[in-house]
C-alpha positions in Angstrom: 128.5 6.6 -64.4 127.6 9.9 -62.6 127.3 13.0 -63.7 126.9 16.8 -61.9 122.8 16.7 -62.5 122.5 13.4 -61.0 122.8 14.8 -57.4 119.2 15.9 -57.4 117.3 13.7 -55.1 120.6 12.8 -53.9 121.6 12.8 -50.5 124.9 14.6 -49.2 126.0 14.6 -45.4 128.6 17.3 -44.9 130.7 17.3 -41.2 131.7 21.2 -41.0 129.2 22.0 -43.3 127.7 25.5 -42.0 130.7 27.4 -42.9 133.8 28.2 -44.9 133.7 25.2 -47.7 132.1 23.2 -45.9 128.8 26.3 -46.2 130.2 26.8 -49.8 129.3 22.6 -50.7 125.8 23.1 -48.8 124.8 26.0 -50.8 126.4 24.6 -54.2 125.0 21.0 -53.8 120.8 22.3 -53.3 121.3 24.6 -55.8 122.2 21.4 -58.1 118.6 19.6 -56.2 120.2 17.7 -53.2 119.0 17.0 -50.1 121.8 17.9 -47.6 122.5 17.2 -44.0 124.8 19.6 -43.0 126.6 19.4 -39.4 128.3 22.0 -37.3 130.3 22.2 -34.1 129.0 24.2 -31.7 127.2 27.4 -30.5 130.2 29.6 -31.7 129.1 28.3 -35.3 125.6 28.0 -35.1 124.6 31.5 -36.6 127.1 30.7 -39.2 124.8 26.7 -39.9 121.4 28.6 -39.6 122.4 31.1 -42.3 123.9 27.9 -44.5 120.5 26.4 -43.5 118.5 29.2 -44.9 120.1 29.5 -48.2 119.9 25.5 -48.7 116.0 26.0 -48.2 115.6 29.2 -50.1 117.4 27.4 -52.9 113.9 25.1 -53.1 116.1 22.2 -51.4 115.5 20.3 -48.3 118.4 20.0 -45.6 118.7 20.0 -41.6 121.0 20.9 -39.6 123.1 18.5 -36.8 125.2 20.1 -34.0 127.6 17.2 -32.5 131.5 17.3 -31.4 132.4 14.8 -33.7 136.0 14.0 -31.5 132.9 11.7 -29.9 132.8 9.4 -32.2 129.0 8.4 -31.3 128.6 11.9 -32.3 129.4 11.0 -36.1 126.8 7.7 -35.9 123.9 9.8 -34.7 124.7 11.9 -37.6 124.6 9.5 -40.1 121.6 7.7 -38.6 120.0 10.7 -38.1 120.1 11.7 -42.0 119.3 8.0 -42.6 116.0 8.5 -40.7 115.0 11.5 -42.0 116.3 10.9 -45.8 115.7 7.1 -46.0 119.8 6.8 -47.1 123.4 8.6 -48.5 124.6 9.0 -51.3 127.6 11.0 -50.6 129.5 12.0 -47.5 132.1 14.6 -47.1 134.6 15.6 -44.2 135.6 19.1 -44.3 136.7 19.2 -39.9 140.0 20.7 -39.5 142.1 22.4 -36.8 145.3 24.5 -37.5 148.0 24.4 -34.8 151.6 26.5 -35.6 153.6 26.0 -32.6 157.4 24.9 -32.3 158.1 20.6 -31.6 159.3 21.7 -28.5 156.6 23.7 -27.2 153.9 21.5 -28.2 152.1 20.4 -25.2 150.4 16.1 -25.1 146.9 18.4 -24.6 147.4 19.8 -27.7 148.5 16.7 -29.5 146.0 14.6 -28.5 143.4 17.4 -29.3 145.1 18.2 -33.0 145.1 14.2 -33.1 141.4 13.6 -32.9 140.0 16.5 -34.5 142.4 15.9 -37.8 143.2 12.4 -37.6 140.6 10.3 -35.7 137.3 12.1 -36.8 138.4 11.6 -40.4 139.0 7.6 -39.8 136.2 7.2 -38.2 133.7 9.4 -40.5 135.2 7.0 -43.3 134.4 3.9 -41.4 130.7 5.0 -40.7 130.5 6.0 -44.4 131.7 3.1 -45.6 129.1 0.8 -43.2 126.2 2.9 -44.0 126.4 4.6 -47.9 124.1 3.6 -50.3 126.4 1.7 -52.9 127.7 3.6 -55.5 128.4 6.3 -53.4 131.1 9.0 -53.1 133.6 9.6 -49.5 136.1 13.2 -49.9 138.1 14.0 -47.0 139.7 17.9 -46.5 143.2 17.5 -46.0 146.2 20.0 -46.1 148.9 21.0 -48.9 151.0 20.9 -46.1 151.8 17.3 -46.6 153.9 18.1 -49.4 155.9 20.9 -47.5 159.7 20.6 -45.9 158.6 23.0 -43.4 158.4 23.6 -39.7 155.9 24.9 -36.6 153.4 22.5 -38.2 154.3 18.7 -37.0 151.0 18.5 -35.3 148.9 19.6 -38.2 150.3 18.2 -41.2 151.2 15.3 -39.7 147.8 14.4 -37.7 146.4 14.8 -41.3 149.1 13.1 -43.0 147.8 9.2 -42.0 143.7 10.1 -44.0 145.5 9.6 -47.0 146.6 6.2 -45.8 143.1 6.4 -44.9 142.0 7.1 -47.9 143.5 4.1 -49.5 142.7 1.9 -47.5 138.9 3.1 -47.5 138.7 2.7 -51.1 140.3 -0.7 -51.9 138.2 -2.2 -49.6 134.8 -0.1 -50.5 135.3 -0.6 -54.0 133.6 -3.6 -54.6 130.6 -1.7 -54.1 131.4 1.0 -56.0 132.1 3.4 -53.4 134.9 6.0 -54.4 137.3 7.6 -51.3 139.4 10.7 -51.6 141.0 13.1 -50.1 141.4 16.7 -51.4 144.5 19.1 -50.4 144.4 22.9 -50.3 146.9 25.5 -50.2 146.4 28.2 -47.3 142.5 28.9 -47.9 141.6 32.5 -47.4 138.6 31.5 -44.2 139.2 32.8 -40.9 140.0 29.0 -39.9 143.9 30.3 -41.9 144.0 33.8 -40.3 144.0 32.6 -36.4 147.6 30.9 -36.7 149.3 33.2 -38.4 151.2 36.6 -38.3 151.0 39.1 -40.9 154.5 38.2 -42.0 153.3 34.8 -41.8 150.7 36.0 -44.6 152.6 37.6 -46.8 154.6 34.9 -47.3 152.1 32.3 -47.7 150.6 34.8 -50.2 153.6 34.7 -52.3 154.6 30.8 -52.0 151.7 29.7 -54.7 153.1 29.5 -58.6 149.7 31.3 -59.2 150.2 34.1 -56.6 148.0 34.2 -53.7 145.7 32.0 -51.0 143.4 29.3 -52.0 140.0 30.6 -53.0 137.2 28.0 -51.6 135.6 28.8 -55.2 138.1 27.0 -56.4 138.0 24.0 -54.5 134.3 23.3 -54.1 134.2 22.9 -57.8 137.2 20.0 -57.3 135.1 18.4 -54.3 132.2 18.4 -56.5 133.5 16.7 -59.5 135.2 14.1 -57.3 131.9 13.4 -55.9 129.9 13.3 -59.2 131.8 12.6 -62.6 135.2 11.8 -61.2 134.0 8.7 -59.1 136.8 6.9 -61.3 139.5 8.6 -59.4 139.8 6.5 -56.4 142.1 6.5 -53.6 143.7 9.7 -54.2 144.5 12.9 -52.6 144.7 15.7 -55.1 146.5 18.5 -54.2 144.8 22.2 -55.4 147.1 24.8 -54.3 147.8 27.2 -57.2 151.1 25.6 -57.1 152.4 25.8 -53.2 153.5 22.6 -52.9 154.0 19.4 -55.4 155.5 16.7 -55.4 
């Protein structure tokens, strides 16, 4: 059985992990020993990685960083073969890529669908299916996904539902992982106070989603990092799940 000081040595590969969470995980994980591999998108969130960089290695841990559009899926096998190289294996990986659209069904155009689709939907099946071909057994898969699936709501169809399928996913991943002792699941957030919440909405919009939670305001990443890490660490039993964390915005 794991436990949280067993990730030192360990190696954990985070997509989306320079910022928001994703930069929260780095920074928790090699403060705990690990060795991370820590991958960002682009040159918009590169001074963002190099910062997360710098506090994993000021922590005393070792890390790198890996720049890749992962909606090329080659992208995602360099990445793992890349921290395979340098770290000789991986213990856990984690998918924290995500991409909020709120538009109305009827002005949704195909470009946007298809990208929501493969940022949201496609990365996440196919970071799951390099995970499960190239973990170390005994390891640990969590997936980001959104509250939102447990919402009757609106001017999200592309979002919640091009994340709704990872927790098919998910299942899937782990029943036929399990046999070597690999544990998949996905984790749901409410409204997560990052900038990745602020672009879609209006301040209306805010307020509102500010007052949905039973607990009264937007998800704190403090509060899910410590989720992600437990999942990842002593709650390997849970398997095939997606938790919902939301201070009580949705349920089901």
């Amino acid at each position: 059985m794991s436990s949280k000081s067993s990730v030192a040595g360990k190696v954990i590969l985070i997509a989306g992990g320079g910022k928001n969470l994703g930069g929260l995980l780095s920074r928790d994980f090699a403060a705990q020993g690990a060795k991370l591999a820590i991958h960002y998108n682009s040159d918009s969130s590169e001074t963002e990685a190099l910062e997360t960089l710098s506090d994993v290695l000021a922590a005393g841990a070792e890390g790198f960083l890996f720049k890749g559009d992962l909606t090329q899926i080659s992208n995602i096998t360099k990445f793992f073969d890349q921290t395979i190289r340098k770290f000789g294996g991986i213990d856990i990986a984690i998918n924290t890529v995500g991409k909020v659209l709120k538009k109305p069904f009827s002005e949704t155009t195909e470009a946007e669908y298809d990208s929501m689709s493969d940022i949201n939907s496609k990365i996440a099946y196919f970071f799951m299916q390099e995970a499960g071909k190239k973990l170390n057994d005994g390891g640990k898969i969590c997936t980001i996904v959104t509250s939102l699936l447990a919402a009757y709501t609106g001017l999200y169809s592309t979002y919640a539902g091009m994340k709704a399928p990872v927790e098919h996913f998910t299942r899937s991943a782990s029943k036929e992982f399990g046999a070597r002792g690999i544990s998949v699941t996905a984790v749901a957030p409410g409204p997560m106070d990052t900038p990745f919440f602020y672009g879609q909405e209006s301040d209306d919009a805010v307020a509102y989603h500010k007052s949905a939670s039973a607990l009264s305001g937007l998800t704190d990443i403090k509060d899910i990092a410590p989720l992600v890490e437990f999942l990842v660490t002593d709650g390997w039993w849970i398997t095939g799940q997606t938790i919902f964390a939301n201070g009580g915005y949705t349920t089901r």
